[in-house]
N, C-alpha and C positions, 0 to 999 in steps of 0.2 A: 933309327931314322924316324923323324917324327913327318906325321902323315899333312900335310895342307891339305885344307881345300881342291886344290888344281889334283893333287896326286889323288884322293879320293873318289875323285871324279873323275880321270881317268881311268882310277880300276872299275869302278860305276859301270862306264860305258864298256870298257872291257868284257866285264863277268856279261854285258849284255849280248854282245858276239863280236868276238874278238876277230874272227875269223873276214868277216864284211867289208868293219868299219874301216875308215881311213885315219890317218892322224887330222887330214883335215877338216874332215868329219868331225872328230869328236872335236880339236879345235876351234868350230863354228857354236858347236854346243856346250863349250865350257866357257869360250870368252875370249882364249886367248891366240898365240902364234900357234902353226903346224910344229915347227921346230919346237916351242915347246913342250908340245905334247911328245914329240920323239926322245927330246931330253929326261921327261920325267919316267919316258917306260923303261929309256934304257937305266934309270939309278934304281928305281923300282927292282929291276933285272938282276941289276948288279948285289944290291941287299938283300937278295932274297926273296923280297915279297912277293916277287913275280914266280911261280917257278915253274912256270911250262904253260904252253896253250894246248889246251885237249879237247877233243872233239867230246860229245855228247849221244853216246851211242843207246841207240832204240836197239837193246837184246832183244826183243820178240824180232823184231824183222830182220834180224839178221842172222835168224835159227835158232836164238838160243833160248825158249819158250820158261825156262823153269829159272827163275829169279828166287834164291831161298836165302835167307838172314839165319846164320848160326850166332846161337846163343855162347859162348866158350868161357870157361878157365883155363887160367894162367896164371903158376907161382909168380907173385910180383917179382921178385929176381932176375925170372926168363920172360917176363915179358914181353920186353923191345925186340931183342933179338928174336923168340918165337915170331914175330909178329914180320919183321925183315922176313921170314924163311917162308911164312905162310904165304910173300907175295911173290913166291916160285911156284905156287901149286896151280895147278893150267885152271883157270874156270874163276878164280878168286878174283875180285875185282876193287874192291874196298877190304879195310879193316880200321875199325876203328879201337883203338883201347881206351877203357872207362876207365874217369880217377879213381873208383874206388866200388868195394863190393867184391864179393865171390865171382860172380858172374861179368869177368872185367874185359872183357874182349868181343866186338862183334864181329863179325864175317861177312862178306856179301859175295856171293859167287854166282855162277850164269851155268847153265848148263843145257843139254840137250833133249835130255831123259832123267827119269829115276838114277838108272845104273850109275850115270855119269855123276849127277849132287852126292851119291853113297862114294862112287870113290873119292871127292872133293873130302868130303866127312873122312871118311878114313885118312885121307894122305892128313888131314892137319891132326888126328889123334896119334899119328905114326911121330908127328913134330912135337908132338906133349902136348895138345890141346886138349883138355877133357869139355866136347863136343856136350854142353848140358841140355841143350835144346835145338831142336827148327824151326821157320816159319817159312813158309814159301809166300813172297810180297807179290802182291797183285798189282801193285806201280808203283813209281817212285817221281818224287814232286819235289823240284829244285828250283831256287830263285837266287839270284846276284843277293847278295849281303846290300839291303837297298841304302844303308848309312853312309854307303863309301860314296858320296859325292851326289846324292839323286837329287838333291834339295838344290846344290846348284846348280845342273843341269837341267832342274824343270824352271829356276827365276831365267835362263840364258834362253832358256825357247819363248817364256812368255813375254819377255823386255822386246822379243822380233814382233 
């Protein structure tokens, strides 16, 4: 599906809080009908591009104080699938796999305590991960991909 302007812009306003906004809303601020905008989440939806609205959870304040980034290998072979198993391990929250290098896999998990990141580290070497590193992250700083429609979303506020 090739992406328009209008679809852009909806996921725009989307990645900005998805949760808030109305379709009317963002249809005052992209230009066009409500209905349209309903149209475009639901194909959006339907291709895939959409693939779920998730909240944005603050781990420190909801107990889970120790945010640690494992560093991991993974035989390229097993990779996908290790990587599927690793998000049954309770605490893991991300994973990402790198195109390339030794060190192809990272981890993000949440925990309590010490105890709790060591069993996280053990449950994914019990999966074949050889766990090559930690980092324990002191925040984490996310923003909307701003390409997907911000440019017409800010001419639609200034032309008001």
């Amino acid at each position: 599906m090739d992406l328009d302007a209008t679809n852009k812009a909806v996921l725009y306003l989307l990645q900005q809080d998805a949760r808030r906004i109305t379709t009317q809303e963002m249809a005052e601020q992209i230009g066009v009908s409500a209905s349209t905008v309903r149209n475009r989440i639901e194909q959006l939806e339907s291709e895939g591009i959409i693939r779920g609205y998730h909240p944005d959870v603050d781990y420190d304040k909801a107990g889970l104080q120790l945010h640690v980034l494992f560093i991991c290998s993974a035989p390229n072979p097993d990779r996908e699938r290790l990587a599927r198993e690793a998000r049954e391990v309770s605490g893991v929250v991300t994973i990402q796999e790198v195109l390339n290098g030794t060190d192809n896999v990272q981890i993000e998990a949440v925990g309590t305590d010490t105890d709790d990141i060591a069993r996280v580290s053990d449950e994914l070497s019990e999966l074949g991960f050889d766990v090559v590193n930690s980092k324990i992250l002191k925040s984490l700083h996310k923003q909307p991909f701003d390409h997907f429609g911000k440019q017409l979303v800010d001419e639609n506020e200034t032309d008001e």
